[in-house]
N, C-alpha and C positions, 0 to 999 in steps of 0.2 A: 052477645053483649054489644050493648049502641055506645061507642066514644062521642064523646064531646070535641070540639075542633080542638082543643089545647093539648089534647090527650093523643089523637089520631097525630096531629102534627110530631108528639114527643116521640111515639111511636116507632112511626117512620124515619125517624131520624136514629133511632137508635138500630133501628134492621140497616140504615145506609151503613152507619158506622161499624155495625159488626160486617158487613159487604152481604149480607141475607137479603138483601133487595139492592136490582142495580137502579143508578140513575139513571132518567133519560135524559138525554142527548140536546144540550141548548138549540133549539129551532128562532130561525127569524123570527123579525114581527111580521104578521101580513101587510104588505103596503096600503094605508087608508089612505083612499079617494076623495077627493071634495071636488066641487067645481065653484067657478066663478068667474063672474063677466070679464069682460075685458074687449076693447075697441074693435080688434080683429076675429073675436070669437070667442066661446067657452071655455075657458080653461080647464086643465084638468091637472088636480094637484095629489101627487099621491107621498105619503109622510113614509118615506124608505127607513126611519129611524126615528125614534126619541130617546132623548137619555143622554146626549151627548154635553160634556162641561165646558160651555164658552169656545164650541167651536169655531177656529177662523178663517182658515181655507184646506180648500179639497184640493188633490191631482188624481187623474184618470193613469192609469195603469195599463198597460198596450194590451192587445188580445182579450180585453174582456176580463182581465186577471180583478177587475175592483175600481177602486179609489184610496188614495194615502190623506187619511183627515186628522188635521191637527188640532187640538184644545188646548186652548190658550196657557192652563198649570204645568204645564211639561210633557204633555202626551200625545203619540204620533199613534195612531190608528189604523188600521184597515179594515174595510167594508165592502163585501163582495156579498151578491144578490141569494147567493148559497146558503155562507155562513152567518150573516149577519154583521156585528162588530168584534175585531179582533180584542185581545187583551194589549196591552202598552205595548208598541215595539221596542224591543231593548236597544241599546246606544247610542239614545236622543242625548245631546249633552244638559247637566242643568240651567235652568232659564230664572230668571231674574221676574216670579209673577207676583210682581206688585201693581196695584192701577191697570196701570191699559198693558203693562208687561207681559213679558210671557212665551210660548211656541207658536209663533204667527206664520209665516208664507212656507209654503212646500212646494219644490218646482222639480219636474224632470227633465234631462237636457237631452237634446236632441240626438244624441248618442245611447239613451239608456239601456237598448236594448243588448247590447255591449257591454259598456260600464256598468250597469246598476246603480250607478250614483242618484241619491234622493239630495237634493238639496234644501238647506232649510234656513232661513232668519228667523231670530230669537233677540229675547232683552237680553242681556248678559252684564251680570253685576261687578265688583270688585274680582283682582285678580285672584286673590286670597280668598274672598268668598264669593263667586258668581251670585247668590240668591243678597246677596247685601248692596244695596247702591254706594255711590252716583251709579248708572247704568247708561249701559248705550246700546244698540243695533249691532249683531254679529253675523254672519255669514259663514256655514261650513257645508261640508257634505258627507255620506259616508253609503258606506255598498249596501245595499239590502240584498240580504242571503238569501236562498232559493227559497227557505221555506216561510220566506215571508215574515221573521217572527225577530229578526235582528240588524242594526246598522252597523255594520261590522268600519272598524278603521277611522273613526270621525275624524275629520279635519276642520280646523278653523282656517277659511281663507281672507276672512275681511273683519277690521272692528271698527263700528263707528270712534273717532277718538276726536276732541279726549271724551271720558265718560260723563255726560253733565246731566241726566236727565234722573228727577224723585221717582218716577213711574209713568211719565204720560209724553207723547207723541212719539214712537220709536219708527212709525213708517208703520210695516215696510212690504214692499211687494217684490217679487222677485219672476226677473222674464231674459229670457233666451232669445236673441236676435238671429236671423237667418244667416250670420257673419263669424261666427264662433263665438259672441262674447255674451257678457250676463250683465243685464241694468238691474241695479240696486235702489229702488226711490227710497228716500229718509224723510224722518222726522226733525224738528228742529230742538227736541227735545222741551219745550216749551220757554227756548232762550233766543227771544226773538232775532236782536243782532247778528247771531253766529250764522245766521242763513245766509247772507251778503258777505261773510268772512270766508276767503276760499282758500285758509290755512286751517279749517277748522271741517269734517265732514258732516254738522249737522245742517238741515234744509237741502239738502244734496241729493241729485242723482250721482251714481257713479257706476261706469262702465268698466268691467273688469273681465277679463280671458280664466277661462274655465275652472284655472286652476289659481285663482286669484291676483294673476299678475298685472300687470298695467300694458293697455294696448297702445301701441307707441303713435297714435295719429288720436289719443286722444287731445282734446283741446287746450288743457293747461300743463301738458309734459314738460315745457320748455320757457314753466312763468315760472320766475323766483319768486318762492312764498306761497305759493299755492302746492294743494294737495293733490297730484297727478294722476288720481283716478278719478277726481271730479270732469262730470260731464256738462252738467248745468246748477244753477244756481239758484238762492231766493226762493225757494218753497219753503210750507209750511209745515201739512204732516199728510205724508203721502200714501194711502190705505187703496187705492188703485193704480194697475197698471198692466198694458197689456198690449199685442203687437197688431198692427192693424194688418190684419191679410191681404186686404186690394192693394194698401201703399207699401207696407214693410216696414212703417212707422211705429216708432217706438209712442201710446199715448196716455199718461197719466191723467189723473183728478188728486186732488188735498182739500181738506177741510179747511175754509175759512174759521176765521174767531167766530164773530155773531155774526153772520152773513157772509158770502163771498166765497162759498164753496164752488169750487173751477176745477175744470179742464184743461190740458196743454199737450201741445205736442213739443215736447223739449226738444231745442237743438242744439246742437255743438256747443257749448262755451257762453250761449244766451243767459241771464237773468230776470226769474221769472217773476220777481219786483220784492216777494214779500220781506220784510215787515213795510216797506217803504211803499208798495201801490198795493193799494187793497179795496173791495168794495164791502168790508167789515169790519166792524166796530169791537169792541173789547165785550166781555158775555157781562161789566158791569154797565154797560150803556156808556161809558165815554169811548173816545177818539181813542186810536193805536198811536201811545206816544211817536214810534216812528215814521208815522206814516205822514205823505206827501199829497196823499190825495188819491182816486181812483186808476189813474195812468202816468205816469213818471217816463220823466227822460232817458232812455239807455236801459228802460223794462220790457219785458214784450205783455201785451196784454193778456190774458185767459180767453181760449180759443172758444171757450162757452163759461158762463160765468151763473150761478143762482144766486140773486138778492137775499133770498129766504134760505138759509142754509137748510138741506135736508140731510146731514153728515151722513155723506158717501162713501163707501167703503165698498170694495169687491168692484172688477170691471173685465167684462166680456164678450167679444164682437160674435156677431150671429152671424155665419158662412156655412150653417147647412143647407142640407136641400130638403127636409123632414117637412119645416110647416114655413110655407113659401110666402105668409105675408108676415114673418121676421126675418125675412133675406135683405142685409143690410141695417139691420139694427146694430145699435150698443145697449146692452142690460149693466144696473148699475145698480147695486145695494143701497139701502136708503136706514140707516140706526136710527137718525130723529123721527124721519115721517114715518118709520117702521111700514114700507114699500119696496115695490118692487120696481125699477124706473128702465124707460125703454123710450132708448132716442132714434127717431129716425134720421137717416143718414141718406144724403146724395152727395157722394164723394167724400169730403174729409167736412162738409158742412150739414151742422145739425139743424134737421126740417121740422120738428114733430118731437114733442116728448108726450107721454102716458103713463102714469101711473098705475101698476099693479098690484095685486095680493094685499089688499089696504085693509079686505077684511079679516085677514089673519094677526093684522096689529103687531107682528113681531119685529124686531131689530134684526136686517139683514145684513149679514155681515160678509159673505162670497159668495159670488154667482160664475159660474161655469157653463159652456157649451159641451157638453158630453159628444162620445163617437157617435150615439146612436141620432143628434141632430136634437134632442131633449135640452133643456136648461137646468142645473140643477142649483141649490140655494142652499147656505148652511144658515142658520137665525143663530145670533147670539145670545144665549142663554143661560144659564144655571141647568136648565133641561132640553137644551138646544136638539133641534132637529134638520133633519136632510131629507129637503124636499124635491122631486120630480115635477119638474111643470111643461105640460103643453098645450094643447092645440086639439079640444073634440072634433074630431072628422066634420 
C-alpha cells in the first residue's frame, strides 16, 4: 500500500507515540558557505545557525565548550559546533521586551573558570511587574551549572533608576576591565536632558566592582548629587563597547539621532556633550532642541564621528594572528546600512574604514573575535543567524 504524505506523516507519528519507532537524534545544520569580496580578500562566510529570535550578543565559552547567545524575548542560549542550539537556559530573569527591550549583553568575567558567573543586562520593567514599563537597564549575574542547562542563584547587581524609558534606548554593553571592575554603557532612555543629569543613571557609563559595589576612585564618589557609580557622562544610547588590547582602554560608540553616530574613549568624570553637542539632527529634520552646536565648551568631542548614521551596534578589536591583514582592526555592526564596518587603526587613530557583508543586506547586531582568530556576527532578525567570517587563504 503507497501512503500519501499526510498519511505517512500521521503514521509515523502515531508508531513515535506508542514508542514502536525511535526518534532520531536532533543533528546540526551543516554550516553554508558563501563568499564575497572584500578590500583584503575573499571572504568566506559560513551561516553556523538560522533560526535564531532577534539575537543580540554572543560570549565564547573557554576550552571550546560553545558560545552563550542571547535573544532579545528572554532567552539565553547555547551553541556548540556538536550540538547545535541549546533549548532556553533556565534562570534568565524576566526582561521587559517591548521595542528595542529585552535580553541584551552577555559577558563572562575574568574569573569564570572559577565562578561560573554569566553575566547579563536586560530591560527590566516595574517592580511589581518586570514585563510592564516605565523600564530601565538592569545588571545581574548567576552560576551556570555544569551541565550547561541552568543559571543557578540570579543576582541583580545594578538598576538603571529611575525607570523612564516606553521601550527604546536601554544601551547596553557590558565589559570587564583588566582592574577588577565592570563598565556598564547606558542608554538615555530617549529623555534627552537626563544624560547631563549626574543624579539620574540614564546616558551613563558606569563602572562598578564585580559584585556591584562602587569602586572608591571612581570620579563622582565624593560630588553631592551625583550618582557614585557614574564614570562618564552625556551619551546617548550606547549598543558598543569593548576593551582596547594594545592601550587597556575602555572604547565605546552610540547612536546619534539622524546623523552623529560616534566613537569615544570615555574618561574619568568627562562629558561626552549629548543632547548639547551633537552632529545630528532630530529623525524629523529639525535642530535637537538642546543642542549648542557640533562642539560645546566643557564636552569632549567624538574620537571618530559619521555624518550619515549607519546605527552601530556590536564592537570588536581584531588581536589575532589567523588572518594578518585584520591585525589591528575594529569591526563594528552596521543595523541601518545592514554592514559589516572594519576601521583601520594606527594606534588609538582611525586610518581606513571598509565596508563589508553588504551583500547579505542584514542588520548587524554583535560581532565578536572568536579563540580560533574567526570574526563572528549575530544579524537581528525574527530568523536571525550566526555567522563565521574569514579570510580565503
Amino acid at each position: 500500500m503507497i501512503l500519501g504524505h499526510k498519511a505517512r506523516a500521521a503514521l509515523i507519528g502515531a508508531l513515535l507515540a506508542a514508542g514502536l519507532l525511535a526518534a532520531a537524534a536532533p543533528q546540526p545544520a551543516r554550516a553554508q558557505a558563501a563568499t564575497y569580496p572584500s578590500e583584503e580578500g575573499t571572504l568566506e562566510v559560513a551561516t553556523l545557525y538560522q533560526g535564531l529570535e532577534n539575537p543580540w550578543a554572543l560570549a565564547f565559552l573557554p576550552e571550546g565548550q560553545g558560545m552563550l547567545i542571547t535573544e532579545r524575548p528572554g532567552r539565553l542560549r547555547l551553541w556548540t559546533q556538536e550540538n547545535g542550539l541549546s533549548p532556553a537556559i533556565e534562570g534568565v530573569p524576566r526582561v521587559f521586551a517591548q521595542g528595542q527591550g529585552g535580553l541584551l549583553d552577555v559577558a563572562l568575567p575574568p574569573d569564570f573558570a572559577r565562578s561560573r558567573r554569566v553575566y547579563l543586562s536586560y530591560a527590566e520593567g516595574s517592580p511589581r511587574n518586570p514585563g510592564e514599563g516605565p523600564a530601565g537597564t538592569a545588571v545581574g549575574y548567576g552560576t551556570l551549572s555544569k551541565d550547561m542547562r541552568r543559571l543557578e542563584d540570579f543576582k541583580v547587581i545594578f538598576r538603571q533608576e529611575p525607570k523612564l524609558s516606553s521601550g527604546v534606548h536601554f544601551g547596553s554593553r557590558l565589559v570587564f576591565d583588566g582592574g577588577g571592575h565592570l563598565f556598564v554603557a547606558l542608554g538615555e532612555n530617549n529623555q534627552r536632558p537626563t544624560a547631563q543629569d549626574l543624579s539620574k543613571l540614564q546616558g551613563k557609563i558606569v563602572r562598578l566592582l564585580p559584585d556591584g559595589g562602587v569602586p572608591k576612585d571612581n570620579p563622582f564618589v565624593d560630588r553631592e548629587g551625583a550618582v557614585p557609580a557614574i564614570w562618564s557622562y552625556g551619551h546617548r544610547n550606547q549598543q558598543g563597547a569593548a576593551l582596547n588590547p594594545w592601550s587597556g582602554k575602555l572604547w565605546t560608540h552610540e547612536h546619534g539621532p539622524r546623523g552623529g553616530d560616534e566613537i569615544n574613549i570615555p574618561q574619568a568624570g568627562k562629558n561626552y556633550g549629548w543632547p548639547l553637542a551633537t552632529h545630528g539632527i532630530n529623525y524629523s529634520g529639525l535642530p535637537i532642541p538642546e543642542a549648542k552646536g557640533e562642539a560645546v565648551e566643557g564636552t569632549e568631542p567624538p574620537h571618530y564621528v559619521w555624518e550619515k548614521s549607519p546605527g552601530v551596534s556590536g564592537m570588536a578589536f581584531y588581536d589575532a594572528q589567523r588572518f594578518a591583514p585584520w591585525r589591528h582592526s575594529l569591526f563594528i555592526g552596521s543595523l541601518v546600512d545592514r554592514n559589516l564596518i572594519r576601521l583601520e587603526l594606527d594606534g588609538d587613530r582611525v586610518t581606513h574604514e571598509e565596508r563589508m557583508l553588504k551583500e547579505i543586506g542584514a542588520r548587524i547586531r554583535d560581532v565578536r573575535v572568536g579563540p580560533d582568530g574567526y570574526v563572528y556576527v549575530l544579524t537581528d532578525e525574527r530568523d536571525g543567524r550566526l555567522l563565521k567570517v574569514g579570510l580565503q587563504p
